[in-house]
C-alpha positions in Angstrom: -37.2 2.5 5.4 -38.2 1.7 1.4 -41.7 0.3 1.5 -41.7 -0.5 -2.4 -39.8 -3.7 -4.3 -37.4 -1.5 -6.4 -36.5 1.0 -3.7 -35.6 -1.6 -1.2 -33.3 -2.9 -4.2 -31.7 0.5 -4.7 -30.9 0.9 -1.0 -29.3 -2.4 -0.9 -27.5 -0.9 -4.1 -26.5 2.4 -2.9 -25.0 0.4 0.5 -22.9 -2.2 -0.8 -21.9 1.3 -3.9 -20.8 3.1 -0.6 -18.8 0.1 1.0 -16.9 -0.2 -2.0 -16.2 3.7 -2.3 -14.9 3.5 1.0 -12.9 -0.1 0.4 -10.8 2.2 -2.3 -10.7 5.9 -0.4 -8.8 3.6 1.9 -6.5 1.7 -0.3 -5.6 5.5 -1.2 -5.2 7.1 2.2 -3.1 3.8 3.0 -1.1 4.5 0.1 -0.6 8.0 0.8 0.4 7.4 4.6 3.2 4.7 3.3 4.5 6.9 0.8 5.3 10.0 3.6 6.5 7.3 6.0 8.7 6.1 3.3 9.2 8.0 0.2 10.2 6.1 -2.9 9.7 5.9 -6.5 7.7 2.6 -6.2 5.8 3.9 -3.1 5.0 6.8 -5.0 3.7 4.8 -8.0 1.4 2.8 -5.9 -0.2 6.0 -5.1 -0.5 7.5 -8.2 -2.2 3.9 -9.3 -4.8 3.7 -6.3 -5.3 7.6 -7.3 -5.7 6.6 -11.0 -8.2 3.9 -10.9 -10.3 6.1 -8.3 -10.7 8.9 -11.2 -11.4 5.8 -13.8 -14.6 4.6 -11.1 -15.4 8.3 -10.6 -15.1 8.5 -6.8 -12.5 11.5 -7.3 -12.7 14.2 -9.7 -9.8 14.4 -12.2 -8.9 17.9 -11.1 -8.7 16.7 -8.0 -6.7 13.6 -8.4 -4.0 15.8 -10.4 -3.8 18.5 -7.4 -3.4 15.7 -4.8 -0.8 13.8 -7.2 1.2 16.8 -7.6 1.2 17.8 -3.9 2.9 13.9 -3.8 5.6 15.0 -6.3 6.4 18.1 -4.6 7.0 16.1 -1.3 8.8 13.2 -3.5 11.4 16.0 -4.7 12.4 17.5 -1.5 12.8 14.1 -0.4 15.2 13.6 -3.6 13.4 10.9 -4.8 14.0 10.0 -8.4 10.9 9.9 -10.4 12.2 9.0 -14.0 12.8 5.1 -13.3 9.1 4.9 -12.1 7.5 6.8 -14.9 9.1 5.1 -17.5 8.3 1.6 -15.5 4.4 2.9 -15.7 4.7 4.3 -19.3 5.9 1.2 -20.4 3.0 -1.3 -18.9 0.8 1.7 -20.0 1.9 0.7 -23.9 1.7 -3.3 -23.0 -2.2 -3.1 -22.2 -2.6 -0.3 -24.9 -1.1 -3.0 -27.3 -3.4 -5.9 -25.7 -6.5 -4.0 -26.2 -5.5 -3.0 -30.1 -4.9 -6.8 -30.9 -8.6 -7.6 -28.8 -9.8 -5.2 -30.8 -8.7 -6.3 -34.0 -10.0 -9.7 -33.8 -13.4 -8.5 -33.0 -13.4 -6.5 -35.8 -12.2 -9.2 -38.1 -14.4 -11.8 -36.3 -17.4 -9.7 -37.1 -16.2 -9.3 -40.6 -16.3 -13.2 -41.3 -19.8 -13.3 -39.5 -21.2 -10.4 -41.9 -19.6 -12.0 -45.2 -21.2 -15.6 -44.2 -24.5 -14.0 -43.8 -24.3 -11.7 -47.0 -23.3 -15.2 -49.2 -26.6 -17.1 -47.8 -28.8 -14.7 -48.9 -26.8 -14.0 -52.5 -27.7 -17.8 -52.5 -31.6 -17.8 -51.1 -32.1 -15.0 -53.6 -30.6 -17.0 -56.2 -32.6 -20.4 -56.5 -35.8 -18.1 -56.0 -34.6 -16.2 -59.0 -34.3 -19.8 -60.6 -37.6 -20.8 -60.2 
C-alpha cells in the first residue's frame, strides 16, 4: 500500500485507467464474437470502430489493430460478405466530422483574429493620446 498523498492518488488513477481498458477490450472481444456468429457488413464495421477508437486511446498498437482487422476481412470474404457498402457508409461520416472540425476550426481562428485586432487598436490609441501630451 502507497503511504504518501500523491501515490495513493496515482493508484486510485492507475485503477479506475485499468477498469476502463478493460470496459473497451471487451466492447472489442464482444464485437469480434458477434461478427463470427453473424458476419455482415455492419457487424463488421462495428468491429473495425471498437478496434479504431482502441488505437486512438492507445490500448492497442496500430500494427496490431491492422493485423487483427485484416484477419476480420479475410474471414468476412469467405463468408462473401460485401464490404464496399460499409466502407463507403464509414468513408462518408469520416468526411462529415472531417468537415465539422474544419468549420470549428475556422471560427477559432477567426475569433482569435477579432480578439488580436481589438487589442492591437487600444494600444494604437493608448499610445496615441500619450504621444499628444
Amino acid at each position: 500500500m502507497p503511504i504518501i498523498k500523491s501515490a495513493k492518488k496515482a493508484a486510485r488513477q492507475a485503477e479506475k485507467r485499468t477498469e476502463h481498458n478493460v470496459e473497451i477490450k471487451k466492447a472489442i472481444k464482444l464485437a469480434v464474437k458477434d461478427f463470427k456468429k453473424n458476419p455482415s457488413a455492419k457487424t463488421l464495421a462495428k468491429v473495425q470502430s471498437e478496434i479504431d477508437k482502441a488505437v486512438k486511446k492507445n490500448l492497442l498498437k496500430k500494427n496490431t489493430a491492422a493485423r487483427r482487422k485484416a484477419a476480420l476481412h479475410k474471414i468476412a470474404k469467405e463468408a462473401g460478405v460485401k464490404l464496399e457498402k460499409a466502407t463507403i457508409k464509414v468513408a462518408k461520416t469520416v468526411e462529415k466530422s472531417a468537415k465539422k472540425v474544419a468549420k470549428e476550426a475556422e471560427k477559432v481562428v477567426k475569433e482569435t483574429k477579432t480578439t488580436t485586432k481589438k487589442v492591437a487598436a487600444k494600444k494604437t490609441q493608448s499610445k496615441a493620446k500619450a504621444e499628444k501630451k
